[in-house]
N, C-alpha and C positions, 0 to 999 in steps of 0.2 A: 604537596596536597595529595590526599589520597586519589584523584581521580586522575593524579597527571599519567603519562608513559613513561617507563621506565626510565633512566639513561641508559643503561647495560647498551651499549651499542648493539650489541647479540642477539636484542630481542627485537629491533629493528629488523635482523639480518634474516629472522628466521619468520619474520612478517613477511617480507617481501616475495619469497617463494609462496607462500599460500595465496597474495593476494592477486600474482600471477597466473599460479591454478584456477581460481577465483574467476578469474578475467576469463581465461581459455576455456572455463565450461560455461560459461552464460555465452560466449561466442559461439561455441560450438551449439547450444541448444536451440541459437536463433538460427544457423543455418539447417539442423535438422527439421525447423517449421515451414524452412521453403520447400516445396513438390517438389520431385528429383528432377523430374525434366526443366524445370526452372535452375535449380539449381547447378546442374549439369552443362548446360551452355554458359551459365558464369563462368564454371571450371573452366571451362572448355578453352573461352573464349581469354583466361588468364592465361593457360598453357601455352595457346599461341602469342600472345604476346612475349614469354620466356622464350618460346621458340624463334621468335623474332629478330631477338637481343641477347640468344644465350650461345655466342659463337663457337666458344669450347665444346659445349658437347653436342653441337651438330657438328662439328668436325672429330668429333669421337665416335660419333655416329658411321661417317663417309665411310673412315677407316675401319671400321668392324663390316659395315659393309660389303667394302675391298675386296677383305678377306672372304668373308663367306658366298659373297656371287661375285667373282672379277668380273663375268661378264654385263654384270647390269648398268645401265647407262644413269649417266647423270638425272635427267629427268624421273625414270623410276625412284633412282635411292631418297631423291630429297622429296617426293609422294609418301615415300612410307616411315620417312623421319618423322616429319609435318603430322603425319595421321598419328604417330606415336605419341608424339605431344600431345593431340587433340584427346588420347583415348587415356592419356595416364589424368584429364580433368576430369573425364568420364568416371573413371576407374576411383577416383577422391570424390566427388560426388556419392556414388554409392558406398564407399566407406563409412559418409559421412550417415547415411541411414541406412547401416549395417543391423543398429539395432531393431529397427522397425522391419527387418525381411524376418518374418514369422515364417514358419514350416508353408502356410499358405498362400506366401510370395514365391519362394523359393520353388515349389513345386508350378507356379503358373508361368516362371520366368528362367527356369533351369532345367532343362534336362538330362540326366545322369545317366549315360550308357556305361555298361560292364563292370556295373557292381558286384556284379556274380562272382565276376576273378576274387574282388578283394573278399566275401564272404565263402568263398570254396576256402582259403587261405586258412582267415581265423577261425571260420567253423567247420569246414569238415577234414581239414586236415592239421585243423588243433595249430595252426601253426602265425608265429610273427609278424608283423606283414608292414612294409613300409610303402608310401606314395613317394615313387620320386618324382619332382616337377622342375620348374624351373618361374624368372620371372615373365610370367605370357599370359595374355590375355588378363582379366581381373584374377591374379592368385590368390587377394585376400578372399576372395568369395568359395573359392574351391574348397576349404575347410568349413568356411560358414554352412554352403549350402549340403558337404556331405555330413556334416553336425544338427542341421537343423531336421533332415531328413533320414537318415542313415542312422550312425552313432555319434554319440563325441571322437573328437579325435585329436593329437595334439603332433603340435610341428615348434621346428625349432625357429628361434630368431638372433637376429642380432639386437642388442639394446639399440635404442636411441639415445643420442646424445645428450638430451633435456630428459632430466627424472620426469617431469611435469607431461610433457608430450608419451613419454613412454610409457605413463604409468595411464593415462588417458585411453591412450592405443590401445595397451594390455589388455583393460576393462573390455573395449569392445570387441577384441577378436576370444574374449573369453565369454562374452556375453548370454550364447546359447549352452555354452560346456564344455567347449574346447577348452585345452591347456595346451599355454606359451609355454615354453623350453626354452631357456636363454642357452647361446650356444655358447656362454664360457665353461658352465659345466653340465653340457648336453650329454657325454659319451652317459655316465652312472645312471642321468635320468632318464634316457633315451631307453638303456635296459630297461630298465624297473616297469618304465610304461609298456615296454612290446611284450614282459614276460604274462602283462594283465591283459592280452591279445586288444589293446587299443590301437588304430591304425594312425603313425606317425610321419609327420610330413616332411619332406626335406627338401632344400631346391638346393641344386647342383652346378649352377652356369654361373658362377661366379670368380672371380679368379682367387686361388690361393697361392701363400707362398711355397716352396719348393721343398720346404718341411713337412707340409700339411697335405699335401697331394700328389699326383705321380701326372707324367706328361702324356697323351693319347691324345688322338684324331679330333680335330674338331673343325669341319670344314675343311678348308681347305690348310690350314696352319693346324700342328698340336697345340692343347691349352694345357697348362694345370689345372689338373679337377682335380678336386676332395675325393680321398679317398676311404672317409668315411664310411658313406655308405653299403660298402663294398664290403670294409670289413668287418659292421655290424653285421651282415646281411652271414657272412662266415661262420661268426661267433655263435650268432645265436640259431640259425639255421630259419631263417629270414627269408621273407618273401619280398622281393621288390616290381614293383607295381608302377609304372607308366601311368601319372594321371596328371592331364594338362585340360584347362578351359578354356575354352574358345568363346568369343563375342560372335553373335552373329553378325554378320555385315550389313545387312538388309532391318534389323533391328535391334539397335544398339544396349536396350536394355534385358535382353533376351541371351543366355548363353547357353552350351553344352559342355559339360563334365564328361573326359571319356578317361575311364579306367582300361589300361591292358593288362593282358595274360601276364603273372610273374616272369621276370627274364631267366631262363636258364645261368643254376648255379651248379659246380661239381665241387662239392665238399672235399671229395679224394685229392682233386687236382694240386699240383704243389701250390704253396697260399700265396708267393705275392706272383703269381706268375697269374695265377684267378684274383686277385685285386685288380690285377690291369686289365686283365681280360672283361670283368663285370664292369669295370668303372669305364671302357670302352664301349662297352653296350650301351649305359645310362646317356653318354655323348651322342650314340647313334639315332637314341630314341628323342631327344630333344632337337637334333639335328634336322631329324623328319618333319616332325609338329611346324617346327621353324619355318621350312621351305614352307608346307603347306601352307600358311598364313606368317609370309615375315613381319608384317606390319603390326602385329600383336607380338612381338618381345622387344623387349625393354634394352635395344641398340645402344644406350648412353655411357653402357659401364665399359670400363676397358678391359674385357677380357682376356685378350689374350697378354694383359702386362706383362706377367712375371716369366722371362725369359731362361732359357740356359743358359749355363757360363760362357761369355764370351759371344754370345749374340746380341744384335743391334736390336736396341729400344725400337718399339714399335709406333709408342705414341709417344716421340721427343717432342716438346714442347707444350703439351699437353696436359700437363702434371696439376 
């Protein structure tokens, strides 16, 4: 009969992905109708439950801790795991009404120090200019809010696993005018955007493999860092810019954007000997931010994994 459904098995199969999407924005749209501070102690209060019962990555936590303060005591490190969890529900909360922070929110809930640095860069010296950051404090907000207020800006990402979720994400971190970057082929479009002096984002604390970045100081261990940015910054004669968000601690929906002075590059210098040298700066400036507020970065990932040949795993068992 004309009205029945196909059998093409196929047309089932390519049903089920929309009606998933389907599902996931009317979900999504009813938690955007909750107020944030409503909604935000839901998060909040799910995180700690994860935190609870997610014994892996608070002991990926201890251990990055280790590292970076041997000397903190037990008590300390598991205060600022705990608050980690607490702030990454926080931190999906406001994602979740990313689209509702108009230029009007943003300005009454963010405050942006040394935007000058990034504007001396592209305008008065004509020249490229990249934010390096890391994951600290709400990151997704830091593009939001220098996009809503400032200019567009675009940073790169990594996909998400789910077309559906990523393609959801996408939408809202492009929602005011930014543009995503996927980083499988960031280098071409990462050019193309700094040659249009758009200020591009990048976060650096993540661990790569041994192909993809060089080893420098990070704490108290070396990590591989991406050496990316380092060498865009070579190529194109790139400004890189120190810009991390802070939460206030005292009001939790309340942050500060601080932009710093570009980091010292020498063009002349032989080149990968200045890739280590930059990309050890980048380390140094994150490293600072860190101390000042360690409860605001994102303890979970295993940074330092990717070892030199013939050194002892860090986090065996952990995988």
């Amino acid at each position: 009969m004309g009205g029945d459904l196909p059998d093409d098995p196929r047309s089932d199969g390519r049903r089920v992905p929309v009606l998933k999407e389907r599902i996931a924005r009317v979900f999504l749209r009813f938690l955007e109708a909750v107020p944030l501070p409503a909604l935000a102690l839901f998060c909040e209060a799910v995180m700690l439950l994860v935190y609870a019962i997610d014994r892996k990555h608070r002991r990926i936590a201890r251990v990055n801790l280790g590292i970076a303060f041997p000397e903190m005591g037990d008590e300390e490190a598991d205060r600022i795991i705990r608050a980690c969890y607490r702030r990454m529900g926080t931190s999906a909360a406001e994602f979740v009404h990313l689209p509702k922070m108009d230029a009007a929110y943003i300005r009454e809930h963010l405050r942006i120090e040394g935007a000058e640095h990034v504007r001396d860069s592209l305008e008065r010296r004509k020249q490229p200019a990249m934010a390096m950051t890391g994951h600290f404090g709400n990151w997704e907000l830091l593009s939001h809010g220098y996009g809503s207020t400032i200019a567009p800006a675009a940073f790169i990402v990594r996909p998400l696993k789910s077309e559906i979720l990523d393609r959801i994400v996408t939408e809202r971190r492009e929602c005011i005018g930014n543009t995503v970057i996927r980083k499988a082929d960031s280098a071409k479009e990462v050019m193309k955007v700094l040659r249009k002096r758009i200020l591009v984002g990048i976060l650096i604390d993540q661990n790569v493999d041994r192909n993809k970045g060089i080893l420098v100081d990070f704490f108290t261990r070396k990590a591989y860092t991406t050496f990316g940015i380092a060498r865009l910054a070579l190529a194109m004669n790139a400004a890189i810019h120190p810009a991390f968000i802070f939460r206030d601690p005292g009001r939790k929906f309340h942050h500060v954007l601080r932009f710093g002075p570009p980091l010292s590059i020498d063009p002349g210098a032989p080149r990968e000997e200045e890739v280590a040298r930059v990309t050890r700066r980048c380390n140094e400036e994150l490293e600072k931010v860190i101390r000042e507020a360690p409860d605001q970065w994102m303890w979970f990932h295993r940074r330092w994994k990717t070892r030199p040949v013939g050194e002892p795993e860090i986090y065996r068992g952990l995988q």
